[in-house]
C-alpha distance (Angstrom), angle and dihedral (degrees) to the residues before:
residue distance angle dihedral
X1 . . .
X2 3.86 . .
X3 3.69 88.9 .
X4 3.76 99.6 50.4
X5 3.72 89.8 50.3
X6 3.75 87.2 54.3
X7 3.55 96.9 45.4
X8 3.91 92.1 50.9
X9 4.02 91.6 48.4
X10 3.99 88.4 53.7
X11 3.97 87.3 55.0
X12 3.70 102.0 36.3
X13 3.99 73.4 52.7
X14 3.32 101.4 50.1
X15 3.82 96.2 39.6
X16 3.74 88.0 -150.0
X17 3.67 119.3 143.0
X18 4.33 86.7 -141.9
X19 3.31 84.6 58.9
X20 3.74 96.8 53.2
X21 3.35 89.5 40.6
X22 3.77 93.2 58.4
X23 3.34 99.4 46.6
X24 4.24 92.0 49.4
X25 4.25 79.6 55.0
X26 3.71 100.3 52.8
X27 3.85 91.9 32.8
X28 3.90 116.4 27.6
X29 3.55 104.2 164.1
X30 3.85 86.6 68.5
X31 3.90 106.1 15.7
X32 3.84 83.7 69.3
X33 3.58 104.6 55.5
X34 4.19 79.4 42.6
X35 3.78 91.7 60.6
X36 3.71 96.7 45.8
X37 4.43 94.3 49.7
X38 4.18 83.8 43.8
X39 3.41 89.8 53.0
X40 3.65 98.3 37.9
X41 4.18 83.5 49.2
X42 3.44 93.2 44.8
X43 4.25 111.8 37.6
X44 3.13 107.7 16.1
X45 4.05 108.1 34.6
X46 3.56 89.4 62.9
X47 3.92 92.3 57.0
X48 3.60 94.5 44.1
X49 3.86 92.1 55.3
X50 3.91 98.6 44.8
X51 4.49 78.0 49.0
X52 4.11 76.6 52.6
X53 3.74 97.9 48.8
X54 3.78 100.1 34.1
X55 4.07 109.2 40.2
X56 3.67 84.4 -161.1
X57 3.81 136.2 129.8
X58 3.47 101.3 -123.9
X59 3.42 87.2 59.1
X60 3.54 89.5 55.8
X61 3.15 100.4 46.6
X62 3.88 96.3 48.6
X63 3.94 88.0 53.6
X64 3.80 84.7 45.7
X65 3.93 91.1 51.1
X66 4.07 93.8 49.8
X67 3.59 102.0 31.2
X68 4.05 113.1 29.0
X69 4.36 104.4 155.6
X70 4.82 78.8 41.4
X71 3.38 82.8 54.4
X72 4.01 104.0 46.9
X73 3.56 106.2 36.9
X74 4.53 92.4 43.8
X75 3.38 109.2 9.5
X76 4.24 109.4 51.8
X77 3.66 91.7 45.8
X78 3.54 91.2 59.7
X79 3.61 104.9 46.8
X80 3.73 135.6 75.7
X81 3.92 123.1 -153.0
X82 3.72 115.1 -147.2
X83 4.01 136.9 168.9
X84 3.76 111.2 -128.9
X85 4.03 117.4 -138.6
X86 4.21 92.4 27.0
X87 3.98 89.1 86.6
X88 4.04 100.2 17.8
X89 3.91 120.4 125.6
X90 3.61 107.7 -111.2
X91 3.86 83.7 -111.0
X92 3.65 97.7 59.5
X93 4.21 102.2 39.7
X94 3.66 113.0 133.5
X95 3.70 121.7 -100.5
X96 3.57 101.2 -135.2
X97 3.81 130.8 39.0
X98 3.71 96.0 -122.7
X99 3.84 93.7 72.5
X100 3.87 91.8 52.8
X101 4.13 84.0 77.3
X102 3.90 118.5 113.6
X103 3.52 120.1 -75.7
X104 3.46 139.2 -149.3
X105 3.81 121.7 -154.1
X106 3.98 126.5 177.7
X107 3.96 110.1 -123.1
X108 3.84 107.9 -123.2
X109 3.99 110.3 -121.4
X110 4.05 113.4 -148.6
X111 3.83 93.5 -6.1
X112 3.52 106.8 175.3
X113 4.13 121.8 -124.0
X114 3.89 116.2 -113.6
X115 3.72 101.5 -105.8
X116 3.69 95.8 58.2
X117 3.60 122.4 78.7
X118 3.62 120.8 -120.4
X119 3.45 104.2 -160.2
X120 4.43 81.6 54.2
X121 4.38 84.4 51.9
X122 3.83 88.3 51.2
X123 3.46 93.0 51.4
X124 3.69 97.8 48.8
X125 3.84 92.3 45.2
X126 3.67 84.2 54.3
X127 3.31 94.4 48.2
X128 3.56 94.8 46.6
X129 4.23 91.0 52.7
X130 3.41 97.9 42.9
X131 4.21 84.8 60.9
X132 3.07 90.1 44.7
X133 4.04 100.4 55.5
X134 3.72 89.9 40.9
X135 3.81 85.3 65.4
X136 3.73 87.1 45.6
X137 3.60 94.8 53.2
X138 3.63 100.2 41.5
X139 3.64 85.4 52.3
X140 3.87 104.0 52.6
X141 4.09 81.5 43.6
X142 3.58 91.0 58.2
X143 4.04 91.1 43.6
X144 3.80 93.8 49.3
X145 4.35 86.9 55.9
X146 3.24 87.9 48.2
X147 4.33 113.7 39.8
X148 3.33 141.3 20.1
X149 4.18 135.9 -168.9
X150 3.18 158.4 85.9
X151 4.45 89.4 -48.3
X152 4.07 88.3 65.9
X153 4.21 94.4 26.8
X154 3.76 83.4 61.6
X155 3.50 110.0 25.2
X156 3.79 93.0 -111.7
X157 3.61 98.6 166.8
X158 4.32 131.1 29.4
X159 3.94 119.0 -148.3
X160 3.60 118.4 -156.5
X161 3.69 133.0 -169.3
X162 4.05 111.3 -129.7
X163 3.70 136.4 -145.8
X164 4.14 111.2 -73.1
X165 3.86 118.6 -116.9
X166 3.54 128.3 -163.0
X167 3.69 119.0 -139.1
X168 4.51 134.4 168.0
X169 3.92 113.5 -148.4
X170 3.53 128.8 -162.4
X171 4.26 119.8 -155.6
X172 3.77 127.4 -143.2
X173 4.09 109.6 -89.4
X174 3.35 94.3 22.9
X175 4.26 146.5 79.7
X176 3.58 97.9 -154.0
X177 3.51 114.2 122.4
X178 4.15 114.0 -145.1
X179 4.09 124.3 -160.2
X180 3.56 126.4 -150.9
X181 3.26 128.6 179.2
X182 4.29 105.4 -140.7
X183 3.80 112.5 -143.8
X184 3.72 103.9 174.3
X185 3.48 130.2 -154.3
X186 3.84 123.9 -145.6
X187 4.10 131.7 -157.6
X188 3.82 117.4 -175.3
X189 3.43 105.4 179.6
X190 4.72 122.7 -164.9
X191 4.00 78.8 -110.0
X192 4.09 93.4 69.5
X193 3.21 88.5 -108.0
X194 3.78 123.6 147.4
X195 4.36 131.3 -167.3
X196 3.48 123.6 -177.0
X197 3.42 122.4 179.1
X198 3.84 129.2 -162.2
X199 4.10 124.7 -172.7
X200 3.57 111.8 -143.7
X201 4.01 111.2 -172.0
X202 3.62 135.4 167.9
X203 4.26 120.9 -178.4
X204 3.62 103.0 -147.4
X205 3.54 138.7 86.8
X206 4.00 122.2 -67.5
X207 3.66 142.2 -148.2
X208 3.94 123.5 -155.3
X209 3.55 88.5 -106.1
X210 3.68 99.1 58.9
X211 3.67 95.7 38.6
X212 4.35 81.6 64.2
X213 3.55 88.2 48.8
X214 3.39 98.7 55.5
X215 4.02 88.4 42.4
X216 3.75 92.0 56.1
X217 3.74 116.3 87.2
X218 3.64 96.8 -156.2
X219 3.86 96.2 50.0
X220 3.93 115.6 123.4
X221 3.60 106.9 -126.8
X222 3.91 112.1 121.8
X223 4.16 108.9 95.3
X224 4.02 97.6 166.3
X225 3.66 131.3 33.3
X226 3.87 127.1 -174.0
X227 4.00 106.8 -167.0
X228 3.65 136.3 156.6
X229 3.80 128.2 -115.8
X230 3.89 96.1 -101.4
X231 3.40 89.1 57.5
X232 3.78 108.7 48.7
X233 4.58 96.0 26.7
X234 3.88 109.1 135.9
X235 3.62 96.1 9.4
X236 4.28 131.4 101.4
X237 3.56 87.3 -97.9
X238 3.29 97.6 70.5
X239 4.30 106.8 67.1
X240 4.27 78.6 46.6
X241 3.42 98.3 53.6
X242 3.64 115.5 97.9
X243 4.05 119.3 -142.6
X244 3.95 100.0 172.3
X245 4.15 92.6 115.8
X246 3.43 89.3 60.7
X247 4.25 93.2 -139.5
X248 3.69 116.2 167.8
X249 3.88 126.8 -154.2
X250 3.65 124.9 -159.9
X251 3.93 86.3 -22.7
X252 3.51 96.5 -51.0
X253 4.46 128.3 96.7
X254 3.38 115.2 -89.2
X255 3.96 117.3 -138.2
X256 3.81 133.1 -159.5
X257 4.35 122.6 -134.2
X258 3.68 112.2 -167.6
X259 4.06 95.3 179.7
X260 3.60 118.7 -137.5
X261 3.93 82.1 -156.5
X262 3.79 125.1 30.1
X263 4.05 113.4 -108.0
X264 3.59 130.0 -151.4
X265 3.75 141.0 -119.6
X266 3.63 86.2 -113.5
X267 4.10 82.3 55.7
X268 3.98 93.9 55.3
X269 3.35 92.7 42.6
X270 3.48 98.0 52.5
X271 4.05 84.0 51.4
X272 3.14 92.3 53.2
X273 4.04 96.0 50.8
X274 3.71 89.8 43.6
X275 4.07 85.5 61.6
X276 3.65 94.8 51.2
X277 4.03 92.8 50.0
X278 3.50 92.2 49.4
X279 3.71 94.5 47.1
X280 4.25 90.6 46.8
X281 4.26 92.6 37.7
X282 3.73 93.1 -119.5
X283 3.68 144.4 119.7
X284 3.74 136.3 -146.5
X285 3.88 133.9 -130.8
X286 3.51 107.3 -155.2
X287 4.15 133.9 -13.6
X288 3.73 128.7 -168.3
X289 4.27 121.7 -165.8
X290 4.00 113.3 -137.2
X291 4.21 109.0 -165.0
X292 4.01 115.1 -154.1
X293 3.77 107.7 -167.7
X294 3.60 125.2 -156.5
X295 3.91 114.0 -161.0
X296 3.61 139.1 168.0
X297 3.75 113.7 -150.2
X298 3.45 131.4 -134.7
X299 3.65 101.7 -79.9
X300 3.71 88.9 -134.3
X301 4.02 99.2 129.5
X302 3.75 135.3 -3.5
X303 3.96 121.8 -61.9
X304 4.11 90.9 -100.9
X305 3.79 88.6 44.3
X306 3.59 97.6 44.7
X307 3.83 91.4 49.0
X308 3.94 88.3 46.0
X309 4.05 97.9 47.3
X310 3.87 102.2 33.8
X311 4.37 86.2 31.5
X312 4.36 91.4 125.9
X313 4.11 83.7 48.6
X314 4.16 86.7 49.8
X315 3.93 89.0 54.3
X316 3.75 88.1 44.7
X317 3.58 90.3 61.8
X318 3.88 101.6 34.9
X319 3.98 94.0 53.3
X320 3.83 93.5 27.8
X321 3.84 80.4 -129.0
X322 4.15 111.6 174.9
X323 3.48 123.6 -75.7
X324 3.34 98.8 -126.4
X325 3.22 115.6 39.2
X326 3.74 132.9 76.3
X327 3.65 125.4 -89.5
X328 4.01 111.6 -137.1
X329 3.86 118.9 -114.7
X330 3.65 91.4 -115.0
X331 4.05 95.9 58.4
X332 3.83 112.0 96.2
X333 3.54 131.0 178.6
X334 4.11 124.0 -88.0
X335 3.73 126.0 -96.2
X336 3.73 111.3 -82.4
X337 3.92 107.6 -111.6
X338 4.05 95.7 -156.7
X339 3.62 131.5 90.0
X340 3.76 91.3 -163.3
X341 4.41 125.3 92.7
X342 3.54 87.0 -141.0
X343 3.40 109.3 66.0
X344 3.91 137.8 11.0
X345 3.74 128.1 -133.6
X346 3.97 121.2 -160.0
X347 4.02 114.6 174.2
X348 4.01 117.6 -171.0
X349 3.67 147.1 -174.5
X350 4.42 90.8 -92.1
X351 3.96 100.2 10.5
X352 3.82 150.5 19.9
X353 3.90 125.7 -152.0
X354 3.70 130.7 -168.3
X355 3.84 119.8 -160.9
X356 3.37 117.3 -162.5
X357 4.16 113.5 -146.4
X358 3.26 102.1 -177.4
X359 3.85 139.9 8.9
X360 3.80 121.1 24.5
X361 3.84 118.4 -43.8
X362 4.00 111.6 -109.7
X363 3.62 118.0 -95.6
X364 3.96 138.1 168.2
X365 3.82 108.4 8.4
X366 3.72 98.9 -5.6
X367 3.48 87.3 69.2
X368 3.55 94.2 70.3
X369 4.03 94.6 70.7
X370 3.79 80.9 71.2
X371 4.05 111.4 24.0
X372 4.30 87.0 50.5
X373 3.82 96.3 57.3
X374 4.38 93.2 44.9
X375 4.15 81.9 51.0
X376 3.82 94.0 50.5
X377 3.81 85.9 50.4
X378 3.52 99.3 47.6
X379 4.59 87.0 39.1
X380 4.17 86.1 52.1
X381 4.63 89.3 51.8
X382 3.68 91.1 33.0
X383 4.00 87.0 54.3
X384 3.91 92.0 33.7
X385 3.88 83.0 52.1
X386 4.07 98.4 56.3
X387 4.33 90.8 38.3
X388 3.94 78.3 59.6
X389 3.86 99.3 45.8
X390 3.96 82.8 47.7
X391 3.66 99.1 55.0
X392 3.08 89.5 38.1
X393 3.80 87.1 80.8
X394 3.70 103.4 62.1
X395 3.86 121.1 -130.4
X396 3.46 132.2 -175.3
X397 4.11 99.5 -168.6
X398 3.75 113.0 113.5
X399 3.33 97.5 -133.4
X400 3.71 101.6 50.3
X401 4.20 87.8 45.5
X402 3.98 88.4 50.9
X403 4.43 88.7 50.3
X404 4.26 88.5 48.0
X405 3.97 93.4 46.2
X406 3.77 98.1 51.5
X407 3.91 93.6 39.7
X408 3.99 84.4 43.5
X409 4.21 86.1 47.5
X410 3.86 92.1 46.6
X411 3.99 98.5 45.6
X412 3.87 91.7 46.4
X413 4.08 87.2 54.1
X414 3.40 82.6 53.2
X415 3.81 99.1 47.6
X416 3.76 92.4 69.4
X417 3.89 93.2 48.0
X418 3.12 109.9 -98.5
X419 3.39 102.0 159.8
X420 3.98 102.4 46.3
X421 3.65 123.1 99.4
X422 3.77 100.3 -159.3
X423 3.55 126.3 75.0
X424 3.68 96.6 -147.0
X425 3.81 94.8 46.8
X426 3.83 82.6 55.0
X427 4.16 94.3 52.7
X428 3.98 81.7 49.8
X429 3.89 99.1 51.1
X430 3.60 88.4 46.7
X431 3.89 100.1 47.2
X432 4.04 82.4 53.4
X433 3.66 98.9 48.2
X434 3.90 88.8 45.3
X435 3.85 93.0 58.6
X436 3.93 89.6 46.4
X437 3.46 82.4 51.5
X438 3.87 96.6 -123.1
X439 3.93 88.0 169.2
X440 3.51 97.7 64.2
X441 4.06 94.8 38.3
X442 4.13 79.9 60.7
X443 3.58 94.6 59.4
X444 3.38 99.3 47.1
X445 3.99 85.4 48.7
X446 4.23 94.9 51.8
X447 4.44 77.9 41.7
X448 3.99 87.2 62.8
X449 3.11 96.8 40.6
X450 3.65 105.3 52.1
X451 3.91 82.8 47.9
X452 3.86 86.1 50.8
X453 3.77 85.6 50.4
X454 4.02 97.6 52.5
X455 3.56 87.2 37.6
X456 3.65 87.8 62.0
X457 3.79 93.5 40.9
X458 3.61 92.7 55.3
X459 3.87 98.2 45.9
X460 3.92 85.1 42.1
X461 3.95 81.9 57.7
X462 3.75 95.9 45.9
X463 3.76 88.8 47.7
X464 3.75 90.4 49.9
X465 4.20 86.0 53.5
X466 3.37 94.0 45.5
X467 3.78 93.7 54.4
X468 3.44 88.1 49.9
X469 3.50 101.2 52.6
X470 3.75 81.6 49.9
X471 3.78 92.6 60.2
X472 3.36 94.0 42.1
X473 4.11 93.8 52.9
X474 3.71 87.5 44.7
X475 4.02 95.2 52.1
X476 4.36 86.3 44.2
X477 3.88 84.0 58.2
X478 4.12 97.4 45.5
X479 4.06 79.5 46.8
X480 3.66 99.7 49.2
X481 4.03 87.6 38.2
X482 3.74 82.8 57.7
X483 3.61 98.2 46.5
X484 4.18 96.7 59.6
X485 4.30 88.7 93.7
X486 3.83 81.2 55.3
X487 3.78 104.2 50.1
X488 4.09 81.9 37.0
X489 3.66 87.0 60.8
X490 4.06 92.3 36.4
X491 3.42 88.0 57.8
X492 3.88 98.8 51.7
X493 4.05 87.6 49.2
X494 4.34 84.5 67.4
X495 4.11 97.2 113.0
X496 3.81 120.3 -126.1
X497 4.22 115.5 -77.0
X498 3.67 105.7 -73.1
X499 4.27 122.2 -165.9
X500 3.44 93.5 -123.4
X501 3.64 101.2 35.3
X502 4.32 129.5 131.2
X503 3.63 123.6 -91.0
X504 4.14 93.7 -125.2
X505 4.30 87.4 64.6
X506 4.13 78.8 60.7
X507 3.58 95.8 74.9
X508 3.94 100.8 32.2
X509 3.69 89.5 51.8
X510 3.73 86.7 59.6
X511 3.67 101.3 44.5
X512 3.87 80.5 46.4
X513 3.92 86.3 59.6
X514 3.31 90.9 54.6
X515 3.98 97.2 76.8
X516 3.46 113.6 -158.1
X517 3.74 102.9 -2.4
X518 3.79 89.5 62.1
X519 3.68 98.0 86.2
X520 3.62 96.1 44.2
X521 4.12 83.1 51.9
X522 4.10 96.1 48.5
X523 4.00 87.5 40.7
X524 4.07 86.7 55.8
X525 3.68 100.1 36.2
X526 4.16 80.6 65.2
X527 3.60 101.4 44.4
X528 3.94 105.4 43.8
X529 3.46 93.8 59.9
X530 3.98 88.8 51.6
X531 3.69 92.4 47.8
X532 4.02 94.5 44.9
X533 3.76 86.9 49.5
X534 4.05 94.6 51.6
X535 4.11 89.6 42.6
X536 3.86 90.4 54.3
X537 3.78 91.6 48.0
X538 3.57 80.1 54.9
X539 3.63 102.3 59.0
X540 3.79 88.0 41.6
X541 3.57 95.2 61.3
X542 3.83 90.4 47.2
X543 3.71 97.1 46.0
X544 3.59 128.7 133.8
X545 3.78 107.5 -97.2
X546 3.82 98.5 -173.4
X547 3.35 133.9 -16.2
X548 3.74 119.7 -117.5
X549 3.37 136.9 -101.5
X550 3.80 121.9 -113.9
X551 3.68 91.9 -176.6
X552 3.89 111.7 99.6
X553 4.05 99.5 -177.9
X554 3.82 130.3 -81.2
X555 3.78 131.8 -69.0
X556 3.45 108.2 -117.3
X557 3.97 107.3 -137.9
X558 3.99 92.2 -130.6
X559 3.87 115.0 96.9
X560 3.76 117.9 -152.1
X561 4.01 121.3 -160.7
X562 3.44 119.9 -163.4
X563 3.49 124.4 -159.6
X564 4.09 115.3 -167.5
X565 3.55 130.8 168.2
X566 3.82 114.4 -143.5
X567 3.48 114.5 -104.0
X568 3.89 118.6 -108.2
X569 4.10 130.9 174.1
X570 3.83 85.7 -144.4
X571 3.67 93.5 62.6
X572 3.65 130.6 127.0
X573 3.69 106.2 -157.7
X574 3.85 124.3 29.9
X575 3.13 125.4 -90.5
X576 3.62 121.1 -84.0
X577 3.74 138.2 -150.0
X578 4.21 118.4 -166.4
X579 3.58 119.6 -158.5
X580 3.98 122.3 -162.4
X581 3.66 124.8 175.1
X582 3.88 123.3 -159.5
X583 4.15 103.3 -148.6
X584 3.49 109.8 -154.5
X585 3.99 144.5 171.4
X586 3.96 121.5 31.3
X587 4.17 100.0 -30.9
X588 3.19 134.4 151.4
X589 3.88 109.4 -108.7
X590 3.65 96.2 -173.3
């Protein structure tokens, strides 16, 4: 690495294109990149800028002429072609007919309005990325104590800060309203696969019951959103938000959401997931939400006591079991994931909770030691979930079977940690993948695959046949080819017509009469009955064994309506299910 950075100094040094060219041979994953921004820099920034100055079609054309795919893709969709005089104030028409030509101008992206002060926007953007790559930085510091591998050797996965968000929550049993400012944090991994992760915090005091409502994705506790327009274009959100106050964020307008109805976290971060696929062009096939919760209990009694006395509220939490109903004798709480007195770690199947017993709770960046081992967990099943869904569809080409076993031989490796450092971050990645039942996904992984694998033996075997029958066709061709002198002279041998001769000399005398023509004629009165019998075998093979069915079953003429409240462990009341049925046609209603 040291090398490479010193080899790319000496040419951006040097500003010599055999320099560049040198360092893009002995180092291609970054002398590429190099060669493009040098010759972006060099060729085509010049262009652009005289385009810039001159807002005239030569220009235009000359970049055009020298730099056609530059032009396309950044250029066009940035310009805007008018014809001066046609829409010109009487006041302001040209004087002479050459400036009433077309003109090109360059649309201004985030220009800034005349009452604010740019030097004031550059600071805040500044401000604003500075934050942002502080974040950044203390993340991939914390990452590099805390994995290793071929993922961060190779850059096998890009996080990204997103756009902030400004939201007010309100919790069940209570009318205090909560802010929280949402800075999310986004993994798209080579796999396809994507993480975000949202911090949801309030600094007050907590009951059980709200602790499970803020654990529970689906829970309906957001009344007012403040979001930008990148975040909330094409979606329902955006005919309710309100723009009137005219607030910008990072360059962009800020909007207002008072919701008629609560929304969820599982809402927002489906918003949020939605803006990320339509920025990339891509769509997702399934998605699951894993809460951590870090709490600081009631410091009431000691951290034995506490788990001793308040023990059903512990289980509560750790299974996210319902508030109100009662836990069974036999249920006992999880194994505790830490190796430290001071705090307790217990990771499940749906959720993971961290309660802090004495000191302050981690927040901000010391979170991370904690919320980036529960995301590697959940990347490894979420990966382990699509390598299953892909074998699942068997294949038998060599290429495709070669792709599944090395991604299938790299994500087992990194089933048994292999690239954590810490021994307790290990115990809690495998406690995870062991209630997600990661074991038994690998099994039915190797299963498809060694199925893949005779699959591809056997049609590797039929191909072989087939090839063979192939050369064996082609060398009974050459042979009969070869053979036409012979039935010539065969024919020639057939005596003179005799009285009392056979009825099979009848039709060799003739093809005998028919000179050179004859052999061709015997040679295809053999094989067209072969070939006519192989094509009908064919077609029988392929035939139609039944038609289908385009009947699907009957409606039934009774409508059912089912009313269902979602399920939540901070409920009050049970959960209920209505049932109303719409009786209809000539029925006795008695």
């Amino acid at each position: 690495m040291r090398s490479s950075i010193a080899m790319m100094e000496d040419a951006s040094e040097s500003d010599s294109w055999k320099d560049a060219f040198a360092f893009s041979r002995r180092y291609p994953r970054f002398g590429i990149p190099y060669l493009r921004a040098k010759w972006l820099s060099t060729k085509a920034a010049p262009r652009v800028k005289e385009l810039a100055e001159n807002n005239s079609f030569t220009s235009f054309a000359k970049l055009f002429l020298f730099h056609p795919l530059f032009t396309i893709r950044h250029v066009l969709p940035k310009i805007q072609i008018s014809r001066g005089g046609t829409e010109q104030h009487e006041q302001e028409k040209p004087d002479t007919s050459r400036d009433a030509g077309p003109q090109i101008s360059m649309t201004e992206v985030g220009s800034v309005s005349d009452d604010a002060d740019p030097l004031q926007s550059i600071a805040e953007a500044e401000n604003i990325y500075l934050g942002r790559q502080v974040v950044s930085a203390a993340t991939r510091r914390i990452d590099a104590n805390l994995f290793s591998g071929p993922d961060r050797d190779n850059d096998g996965f890009v996080r990204l800060m997103l756009r902030e968000s400004y939201h007010d929550f309100v919790l069940p049993g209570s009318d205090e309203r909560h802010h929280v400012v949402f800075e999310p944090r986004l993994l798209l991994h080579e796999t396809g696969v994507a993480q975000i992760d949202l911090v949801l915090s309030a600094e007050t005091s907590l009951d059980v019951r709200q602790v499970l409502a803020m654990m529970w994705g689906p829970e309906p506790i957001f009344v007012r959103s403040e979001v930008s327009v990148p975040l909330i274009r094409g979606t329902l959100w955006e005919s309710t938000a309100d723009f009137s106050e005219g607030l910008v964020d990072a360059g962009q307008r800020l909007g207002f959401i008072e919701h008629s109805e609560p929304v969820s976290m599982q809402d927002l971060l489906h918003l949020h997931l939605f803006a990320v696929l339509k920025i990339i062009k891509r769509s997702y096939k399934y998605w699951s939400s894993y809460p951590v919760a870090i709490v600081g209990p009631n410091p009431c009694c000691g951290p034995e006591d506490w788990q001793q006395t308040h023990q059903e509220d512990l289980i509560r939490l750790t299974i996210r079991s319902s508030h109100d109903s009662e836990l069974a004798k036999h249920v006992t709480p999880p194994a505790d994931l830490s190796l430290s007195r001071n705090h307790s770690l217990f990771a499940r199947l749906g959720s993971a909770i961290y309660l802090q017993w004495s000191g302050s709770p981690p927040k901000g960046i010391t979170e991370l030691d904690t919320a980036l081992v529960l995301e590697y967990s959940q990347l490894l099943y979420v990966r382990l979930q699509s390598l299953e869904e892909d074998v699942s569809r068997i294949v038998s080409g060599e290429r495709r079977l070669r792709a599944r076993y090395r991604a299938a031989a790299r994500l087992f490796s990194e089933l048994r940690q292999r690239d954590l450092r810490s021994g307790e971050a290990r115990d809690i990645v495998r406690n995870v993948l062991d209630e997600f039942g990661a074991s038994e996904t690998r099994k039915t992984i190797e299963t498809a695959l060694s199925l893949s694998a005779s699959s591809y033996s056997a049609r590797s075997a039929e191909r072989a046949a087939g090839r063979a029958w192939w050369i064996t066709l082609t060398a009974t061709l050459i042979g009969l080819v070869v053979a036409l002198p012979q039935i010539g002279l065969l024919l020639a041998s057939v005596p003179a017509r005799e009285p009392s001769e056979s009825w099979p000399l009848i039709p060799l005398r003739w093809l005998a009469g028919q000179g050179f023509w004859g052999s061709w004629i015997t040679l295809a009165s053999v094989v067209t009955p072969l070939i006519t019998i192989w094509v009908l075998g064919r077609f029988w093979r392929w035939r139609i064994r039944r038609l289908p069915s385009f009947r699907r079953g009957y409606k039934w003429p009774t409508e059912f309506t089912f009313s269902d409240d979602e399920f939540s462990p901070a409920a009050v009341n049970q959960r209920s299910i209505e049932l109303a049925i719409d009786i209809s046609g000539e029925l006795d209603r008695r």
